[in-house]
N, C-alpha and C positions, 0 to 999 in steps of 0.2 A: 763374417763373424762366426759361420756356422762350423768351419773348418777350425778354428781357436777355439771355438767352444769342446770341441772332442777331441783333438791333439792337445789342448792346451800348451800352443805354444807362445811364449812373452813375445817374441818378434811380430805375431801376426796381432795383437792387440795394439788399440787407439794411446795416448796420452791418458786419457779419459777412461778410458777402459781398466787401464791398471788403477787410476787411483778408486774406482769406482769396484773392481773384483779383487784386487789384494791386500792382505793383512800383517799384522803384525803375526798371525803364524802359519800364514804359506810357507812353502818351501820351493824353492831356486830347485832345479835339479840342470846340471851342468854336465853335458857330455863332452867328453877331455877323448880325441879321437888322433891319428898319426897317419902322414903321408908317405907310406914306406912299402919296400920290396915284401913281397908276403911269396916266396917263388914262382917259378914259370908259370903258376895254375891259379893265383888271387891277384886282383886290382891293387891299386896303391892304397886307394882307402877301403880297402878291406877294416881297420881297428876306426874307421870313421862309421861305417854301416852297422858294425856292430855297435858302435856305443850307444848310435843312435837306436838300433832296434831295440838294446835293453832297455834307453832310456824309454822309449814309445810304451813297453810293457808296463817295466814298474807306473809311467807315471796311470794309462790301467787299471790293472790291479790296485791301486793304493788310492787313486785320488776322491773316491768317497768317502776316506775315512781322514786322510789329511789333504790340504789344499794344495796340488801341487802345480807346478809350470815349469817348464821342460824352457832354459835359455838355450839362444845359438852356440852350437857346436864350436868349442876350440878345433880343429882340425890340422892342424901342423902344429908339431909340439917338439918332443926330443927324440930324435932317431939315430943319434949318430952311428949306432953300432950298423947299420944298413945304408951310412953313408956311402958306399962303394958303389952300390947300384943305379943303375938310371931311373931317372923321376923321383926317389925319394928327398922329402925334402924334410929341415931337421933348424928348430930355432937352436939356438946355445942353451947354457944353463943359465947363462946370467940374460936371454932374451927370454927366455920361458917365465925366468924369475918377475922382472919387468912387466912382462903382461898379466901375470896373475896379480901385482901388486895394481898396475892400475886399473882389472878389471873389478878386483878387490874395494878398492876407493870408488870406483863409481855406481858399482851395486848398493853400497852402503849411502850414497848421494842421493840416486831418483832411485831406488824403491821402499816401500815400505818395512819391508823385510827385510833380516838380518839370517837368515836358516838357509845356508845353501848345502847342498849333496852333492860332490862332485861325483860325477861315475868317469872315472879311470879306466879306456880302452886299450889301452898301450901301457904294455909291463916297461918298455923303457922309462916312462915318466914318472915311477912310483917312488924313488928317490928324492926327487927333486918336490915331488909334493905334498909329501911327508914332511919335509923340513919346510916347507910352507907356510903348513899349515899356524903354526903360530905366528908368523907375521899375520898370517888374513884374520888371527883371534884378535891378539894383541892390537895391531895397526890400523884396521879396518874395522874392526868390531864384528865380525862375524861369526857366527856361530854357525861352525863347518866342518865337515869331514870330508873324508876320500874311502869313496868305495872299489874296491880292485877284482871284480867279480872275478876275473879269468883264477885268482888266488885261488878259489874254489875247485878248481878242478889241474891249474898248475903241476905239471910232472907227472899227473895222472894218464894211465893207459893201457891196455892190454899188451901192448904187444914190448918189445924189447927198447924202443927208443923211448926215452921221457915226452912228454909233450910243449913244448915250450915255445913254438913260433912255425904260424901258417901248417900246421899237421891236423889229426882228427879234431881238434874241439873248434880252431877257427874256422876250418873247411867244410864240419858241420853245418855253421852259425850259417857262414855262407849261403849253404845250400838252401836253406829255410829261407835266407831272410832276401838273397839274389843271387839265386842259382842259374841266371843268364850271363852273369860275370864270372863264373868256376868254370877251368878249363882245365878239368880232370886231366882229358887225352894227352896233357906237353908232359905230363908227369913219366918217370921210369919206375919201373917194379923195386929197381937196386936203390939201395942209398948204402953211402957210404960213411954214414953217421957212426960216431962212436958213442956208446951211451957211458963209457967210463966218460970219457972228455966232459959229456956235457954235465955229469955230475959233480967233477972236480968242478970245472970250470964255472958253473953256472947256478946247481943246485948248492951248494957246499955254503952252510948258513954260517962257518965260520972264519971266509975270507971272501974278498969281491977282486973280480978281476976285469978287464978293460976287453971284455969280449968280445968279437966283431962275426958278423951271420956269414962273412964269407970264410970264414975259419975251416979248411976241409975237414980238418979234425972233430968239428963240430956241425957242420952242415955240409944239406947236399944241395946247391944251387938256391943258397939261402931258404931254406926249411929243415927245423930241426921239431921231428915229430914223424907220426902217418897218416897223410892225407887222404893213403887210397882204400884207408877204412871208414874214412867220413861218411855219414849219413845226414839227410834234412831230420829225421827222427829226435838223432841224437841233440843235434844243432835246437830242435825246438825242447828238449830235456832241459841242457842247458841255459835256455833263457829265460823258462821256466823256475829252475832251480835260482839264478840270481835272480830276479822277480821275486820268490818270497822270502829269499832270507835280504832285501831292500827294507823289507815292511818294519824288521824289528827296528835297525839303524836306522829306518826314517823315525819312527818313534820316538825313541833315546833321544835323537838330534833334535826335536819338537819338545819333546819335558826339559830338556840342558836348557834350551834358550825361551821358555817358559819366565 
């Protein structure tokens, strides 16, 4: 219990436990995480350690002031754009759909609460959970958002490549949070990344395109970004930075379903 008690995690709690520590204004905080190629030099779930290490923060930082509890990790979500490589694994959209509906329905069953936070590890799934979310209002009764921390720093970077996939901000997070699994050394000094491409292609807020990580034109052994500027530094900035801009949107989502 002692280990639930400081993670506050819903998995490691009794039957009893919940009906006994949760309310009608706890909050759910759901890390939404993907099993996918991050280049020669990140793990597959690299966007699963992150989501979880945000969520370990926020829940942190926040939970003296709202009640919070960190559920199990979604962890294979939508990848398809990195379906090309080995190990990543990728539900559909209409299975992604499916399981947020039924995990939707059963949140709403055995627990008290209605407030859930999902924190969004994976910019593939930001689509699909968007258009979600009114099903889990409407259909489920939930009172929910989707946080997409990475948005916060998305295309930002020094150097001439946008940052958009396994570059300086994931390979950062990496290093901070399991920098036994970064293996800088497979990486090359060259990339042959266009930063036109990835802006047409990727950043351009006024068309979508069906883009895939092994696109030469867009990446260089699936990473499109600079990883060989990452720092654990920067990596704890960034978790930092989404940690308290969590605080206000936990807020807002605790007075809405008030």
């Amino acid at each position: 219990m002692a280990k639930a008690a400081s993670e506050r995690l819903l998995g490691e709690l009794t039957f009893q436990d919940v009906s006994r520590l949760l309310g009608s204004r706890s909050v759910l905080v759901l890390p939404v995480g993907s099993i996918e190629q991050h280049g020669p030099h990140l793990p597959l779930n690299t966007d699963v350690l992150i989501a979880e290490a945000m969520a370990a923060r926020i829940v942190t930082r926040w939970t003296d002031i709202f009640d919070l509890w960190r559920l199990p990790t979604i962890s294979v979500s939508l990848a398809r754009e990195h379906e090309w490589a080995a190990g990543t694994l990728s539900l559909s959209v209409e299975g992604l759909t499916r399981l947020m509906h039924d995990l939707g329905r059963t949140i709403g069953r055995s627990l008290p609460t209605r407030n859930v936070f999902i924190l969004n590890g994976h910019g593939g799934n930001r689509g699909v959970l968007e258009a979600l979310l009114r099903d889990l209002r409407l259909d489920a009764g939930l009172n929910v958002c989707v946080f997409h921390p990475a948005a916060l720093s998305d295309g930002a970077g020094e150097g001439p490549i946008p940052e958009i996939h396994g570059g300086k901000n994931e390979t950062s997070i990496m290093l901070e949070v399991a920098p036994h699994l970064v293996r800088l050394d497979r990486l090359s000094k060259e990339s042959n990344t266009s930063a036109e491409m990835v802006h047409a292609t990727i950043l351009d807020p006024a068309v979508t395109w069906p883009w895939l990580s092994d696109d030469a034109r867009l990446s260089d052994l699936g990473v499109i970004g600079d990883p060989l500027t990452a720092t654990p530094e920067f990596g704890r900035q960034l978790i930092a930075q989404a940690a308290e801009r969590a605080g206000g949107i936990i807020e807002r989502l605790v007075e809405q379903g008030a």
